[in-house]
C-alpha distance (Angstrom), angle and dihedral (degrees) to the residues before:
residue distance angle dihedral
X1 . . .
X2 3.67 . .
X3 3.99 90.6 .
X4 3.85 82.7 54.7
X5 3.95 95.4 71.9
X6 3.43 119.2 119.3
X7 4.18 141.3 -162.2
X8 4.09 86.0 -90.3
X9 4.09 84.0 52.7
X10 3.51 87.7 49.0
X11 3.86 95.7 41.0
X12 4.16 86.6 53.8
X13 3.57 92.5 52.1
X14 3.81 94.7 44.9
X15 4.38 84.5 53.1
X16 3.82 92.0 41.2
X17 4.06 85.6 58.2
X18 3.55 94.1 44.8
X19 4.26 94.9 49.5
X20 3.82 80.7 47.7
X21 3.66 87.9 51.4
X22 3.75 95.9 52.1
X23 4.19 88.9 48.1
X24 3.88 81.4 57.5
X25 4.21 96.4 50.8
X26 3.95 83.5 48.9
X27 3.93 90.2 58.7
X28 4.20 88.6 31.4
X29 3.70 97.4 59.5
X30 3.99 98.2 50.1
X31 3.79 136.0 66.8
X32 3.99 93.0 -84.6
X33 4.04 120.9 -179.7
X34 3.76 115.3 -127.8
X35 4.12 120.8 -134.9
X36 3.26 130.4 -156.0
X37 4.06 119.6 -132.4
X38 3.82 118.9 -146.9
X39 3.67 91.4 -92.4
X40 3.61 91.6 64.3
X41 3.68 99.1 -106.0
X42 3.85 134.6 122.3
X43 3.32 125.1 -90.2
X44 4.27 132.0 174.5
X45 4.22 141.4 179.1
X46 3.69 78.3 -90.0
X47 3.82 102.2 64.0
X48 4.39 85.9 47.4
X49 3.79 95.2 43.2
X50 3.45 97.7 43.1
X51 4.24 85.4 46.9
X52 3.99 93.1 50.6
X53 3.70 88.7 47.8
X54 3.83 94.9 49.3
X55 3.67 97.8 45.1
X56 3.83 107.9 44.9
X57 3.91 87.5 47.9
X58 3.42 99.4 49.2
X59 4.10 84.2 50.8
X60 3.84 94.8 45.2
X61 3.78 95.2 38.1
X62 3.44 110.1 32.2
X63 3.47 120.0 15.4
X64 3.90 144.2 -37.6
X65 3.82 95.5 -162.7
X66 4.05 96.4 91.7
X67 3.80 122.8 59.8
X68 3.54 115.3 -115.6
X69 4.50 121.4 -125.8
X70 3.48 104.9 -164.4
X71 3.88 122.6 172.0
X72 3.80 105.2 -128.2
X73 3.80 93.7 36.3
X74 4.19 90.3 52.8
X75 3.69 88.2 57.9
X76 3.35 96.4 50.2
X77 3.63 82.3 57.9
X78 4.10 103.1 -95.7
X79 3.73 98.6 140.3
X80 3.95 110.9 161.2
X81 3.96 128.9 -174.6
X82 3.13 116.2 -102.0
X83 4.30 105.8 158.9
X84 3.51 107.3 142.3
X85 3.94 95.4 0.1
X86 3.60 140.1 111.7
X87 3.86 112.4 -106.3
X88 3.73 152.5 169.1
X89 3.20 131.6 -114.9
X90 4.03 116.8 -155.0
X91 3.81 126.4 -173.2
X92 3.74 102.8 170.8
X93 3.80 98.5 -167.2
X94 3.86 111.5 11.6
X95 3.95 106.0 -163.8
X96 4.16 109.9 25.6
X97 3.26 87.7 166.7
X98 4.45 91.6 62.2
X99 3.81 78.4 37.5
X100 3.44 94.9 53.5
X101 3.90 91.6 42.0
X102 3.94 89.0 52.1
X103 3.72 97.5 -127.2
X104 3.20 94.4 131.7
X105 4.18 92.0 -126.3
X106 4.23 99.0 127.3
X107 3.64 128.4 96.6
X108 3.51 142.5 -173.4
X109 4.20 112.8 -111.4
X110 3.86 121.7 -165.5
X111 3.64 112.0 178.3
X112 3.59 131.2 -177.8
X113 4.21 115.7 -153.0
X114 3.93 126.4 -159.6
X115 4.15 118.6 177.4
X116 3.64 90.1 -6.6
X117 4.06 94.1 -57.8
X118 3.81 129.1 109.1
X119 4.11 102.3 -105.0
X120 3.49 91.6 175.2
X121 4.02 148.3 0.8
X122 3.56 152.1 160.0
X123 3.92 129.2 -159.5
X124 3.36 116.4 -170.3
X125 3.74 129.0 -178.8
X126 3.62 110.2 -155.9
X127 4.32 98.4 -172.7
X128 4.09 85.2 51.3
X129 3.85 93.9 45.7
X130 3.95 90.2 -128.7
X131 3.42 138.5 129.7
X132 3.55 132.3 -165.7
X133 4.41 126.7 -172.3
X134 3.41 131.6 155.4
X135 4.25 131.3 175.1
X136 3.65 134.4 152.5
X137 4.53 76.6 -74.8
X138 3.98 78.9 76.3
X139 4.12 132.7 -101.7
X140 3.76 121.8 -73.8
X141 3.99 141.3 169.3
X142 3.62 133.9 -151.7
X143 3.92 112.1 -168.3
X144 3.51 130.6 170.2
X145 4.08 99.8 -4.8
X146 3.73 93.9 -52.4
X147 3.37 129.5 136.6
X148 4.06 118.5 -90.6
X149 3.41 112.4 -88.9
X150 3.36 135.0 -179.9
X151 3.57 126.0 -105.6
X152 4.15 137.5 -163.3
X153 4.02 135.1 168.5
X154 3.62 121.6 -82.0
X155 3.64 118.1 -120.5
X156 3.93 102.2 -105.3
X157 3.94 105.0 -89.1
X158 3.71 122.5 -123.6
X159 3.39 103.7 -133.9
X160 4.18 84.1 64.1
X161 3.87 147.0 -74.2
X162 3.49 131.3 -70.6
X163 3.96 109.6 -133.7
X164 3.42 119.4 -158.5
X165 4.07 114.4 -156.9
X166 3.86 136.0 -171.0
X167 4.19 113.2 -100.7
X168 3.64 91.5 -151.9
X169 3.84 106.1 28.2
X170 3.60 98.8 45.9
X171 4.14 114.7 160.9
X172 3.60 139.7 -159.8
X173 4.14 86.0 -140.0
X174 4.10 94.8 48.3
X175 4.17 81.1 49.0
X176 3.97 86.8 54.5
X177 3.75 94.6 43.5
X178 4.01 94.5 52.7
X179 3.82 81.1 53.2
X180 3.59 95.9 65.8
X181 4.36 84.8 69.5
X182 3.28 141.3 59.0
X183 3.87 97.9 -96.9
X184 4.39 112.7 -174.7
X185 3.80 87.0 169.0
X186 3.92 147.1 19.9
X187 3.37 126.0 -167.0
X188 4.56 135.6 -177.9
X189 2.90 110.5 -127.3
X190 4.24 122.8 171.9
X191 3.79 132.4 -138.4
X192 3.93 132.6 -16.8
X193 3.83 84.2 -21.4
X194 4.18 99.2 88.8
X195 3.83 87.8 71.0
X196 3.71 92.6 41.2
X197 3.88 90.7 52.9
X198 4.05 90.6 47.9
X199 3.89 91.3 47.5
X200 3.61 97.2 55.7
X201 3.75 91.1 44.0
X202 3.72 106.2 -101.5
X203 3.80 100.4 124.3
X204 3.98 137.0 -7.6
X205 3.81 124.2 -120.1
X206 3.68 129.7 6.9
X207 4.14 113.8 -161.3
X208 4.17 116.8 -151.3
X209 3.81 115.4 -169.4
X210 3.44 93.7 151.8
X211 4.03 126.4 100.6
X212 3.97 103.3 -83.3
X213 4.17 131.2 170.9
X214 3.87 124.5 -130.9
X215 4.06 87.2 -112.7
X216 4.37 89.1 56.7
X217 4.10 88.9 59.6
X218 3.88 108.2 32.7
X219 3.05 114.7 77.3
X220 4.62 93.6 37.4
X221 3.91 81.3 42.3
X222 4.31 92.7 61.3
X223 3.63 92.2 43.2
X224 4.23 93.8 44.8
X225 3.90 83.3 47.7
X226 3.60 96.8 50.0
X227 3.12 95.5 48.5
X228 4.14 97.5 58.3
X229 3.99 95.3 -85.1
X230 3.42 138.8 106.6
X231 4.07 151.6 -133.0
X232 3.32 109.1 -156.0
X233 4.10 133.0 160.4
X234 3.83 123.9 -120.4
X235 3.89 89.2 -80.2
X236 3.58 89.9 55.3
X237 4.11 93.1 -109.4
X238 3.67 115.3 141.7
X239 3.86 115.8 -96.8
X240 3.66 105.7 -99.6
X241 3.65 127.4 -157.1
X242 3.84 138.1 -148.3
X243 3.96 83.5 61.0
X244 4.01 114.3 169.6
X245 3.93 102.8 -92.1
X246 3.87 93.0 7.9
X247 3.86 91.5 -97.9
X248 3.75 126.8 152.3
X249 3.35 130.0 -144.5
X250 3.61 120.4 -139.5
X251 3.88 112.2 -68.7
X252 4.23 146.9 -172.0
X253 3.76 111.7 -134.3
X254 4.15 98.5 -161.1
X255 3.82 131.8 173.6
X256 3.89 121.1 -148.6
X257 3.93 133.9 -34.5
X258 3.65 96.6 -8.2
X259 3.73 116.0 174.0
X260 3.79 137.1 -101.7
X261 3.33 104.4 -77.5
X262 4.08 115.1 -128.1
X263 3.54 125.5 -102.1
């Protein structure tokens, strides 16, 4: 069924993000209190309205054939099967800390996975006015009120890369891997938004050796891939999804005809 969805599929994802979005600037633009999960890590009204939102439309509007992985409701305990299945992956309000900061650098990601592989997602970061999707319907962005437009990997420049690194999750092995290329600039970025900036061609490789879940990567993963990148793991395997426990393992997030690494 997933190979079924079309550009009006696509189009009602792209709107549920965007209500979910607005539910977010609601929570954003008062004097909100800040959680913190059992993990140790933030959590606000935003992150649960933004997840109720998401799931009951995608159930109502799209489809209730696929179970649904979303972040807050999986630690709450909401774990479904999903071995050998097609299945979502929701995270509501990726980056509460940026969100929490008020830079404006957290998005909403909605991903759908078939046989392991991102078939389809949308990131959309509602502070930023921009919106990101990409599918086997192609890979588009709509920033700052413009029309959609769409969007590919730049071939990797010779004067040097553009690395994109975590603010909050900075480590002393992602520092070692950028060192490996020939890096002219390096820029911190939060959230979703690092493989959104490499898909459309703003920078070329983003390393991730900290802890990250399935639902952090999705839905930035589909749109890097469509757009001529990749997600790969440290033996240069595609990211795969459906993992047990959702875990990642550390990853490289790279745009097009990127050098040899050294050594």
């Amino acid at each position: 069924m997933a190979l079924k969805f079309g550009l009006g599929d696509v189009d009602k994802l792209r709107a549920i993000a965007k209500r979910a979005g607005e539910a977010i600037l609601k929570v954003y633009n008062t004097a909100f209190t800040v959680s913190a999960k059992a993990d140790a890590s933030p959590v606000t009204e935003a992150d649960h309205a933004a997840e109720r939102l998401i799931l009951e439309a995608i159930r109502s509007e799209i489809t209730d054939a696929f179970p649904i992985v979303s972040e807050e409701a999986f630690a709450a305990g909401v774990m479904p099967e999903v071995a050998g299945r097609a299945f979502w992956l929701v995270d509501p309000l990726d980056g509460t800390k940026d969100f929490v900061r008020r830079n404006g650098e957290f998005t909403v990601n909605i991903a759908l996975i078939e046989t392991g592989t991102p078939a389809l997602g949308v990131v959309h970061a509602p502070a930023l006015n921009a919106t990101y999707w990409g599918s086997r319907h192609g890979v588009f962005a709509a920033t700052d009120g413009a029309p959609a437009r769409p969007i590919q990997c730049r071939k990797a420049p010779a004067k040097g890369l553009v690395a994109l690194m975590s603010r909050h999750h900075a480590t002393p092995e992602a520092e070692a891997y950028i060192a490996k290329y020939p890096i002219a600039n390096r820029i911190t970025v939060g959230s979703s938004l690092k493989f959104c900036r490499v898909a459309e061609g703003k920078a070329d490789i983003y390393p991730r050796f900290g802890h990250t879940m399935e639902w952090d990567t999705a839905a930035g993963h589909a749109v890097l891939t469509f757009a001529g990148g990749s997600v790969v793991d440290l033996e240069d395997h595609d990211l795969r999804y459906g993992k047990p426990g959702f875990d990642n393992p550390p990853f490289i997030a790279k745009g097009a005809n990127l050098p040899d690494p050294k050594g």
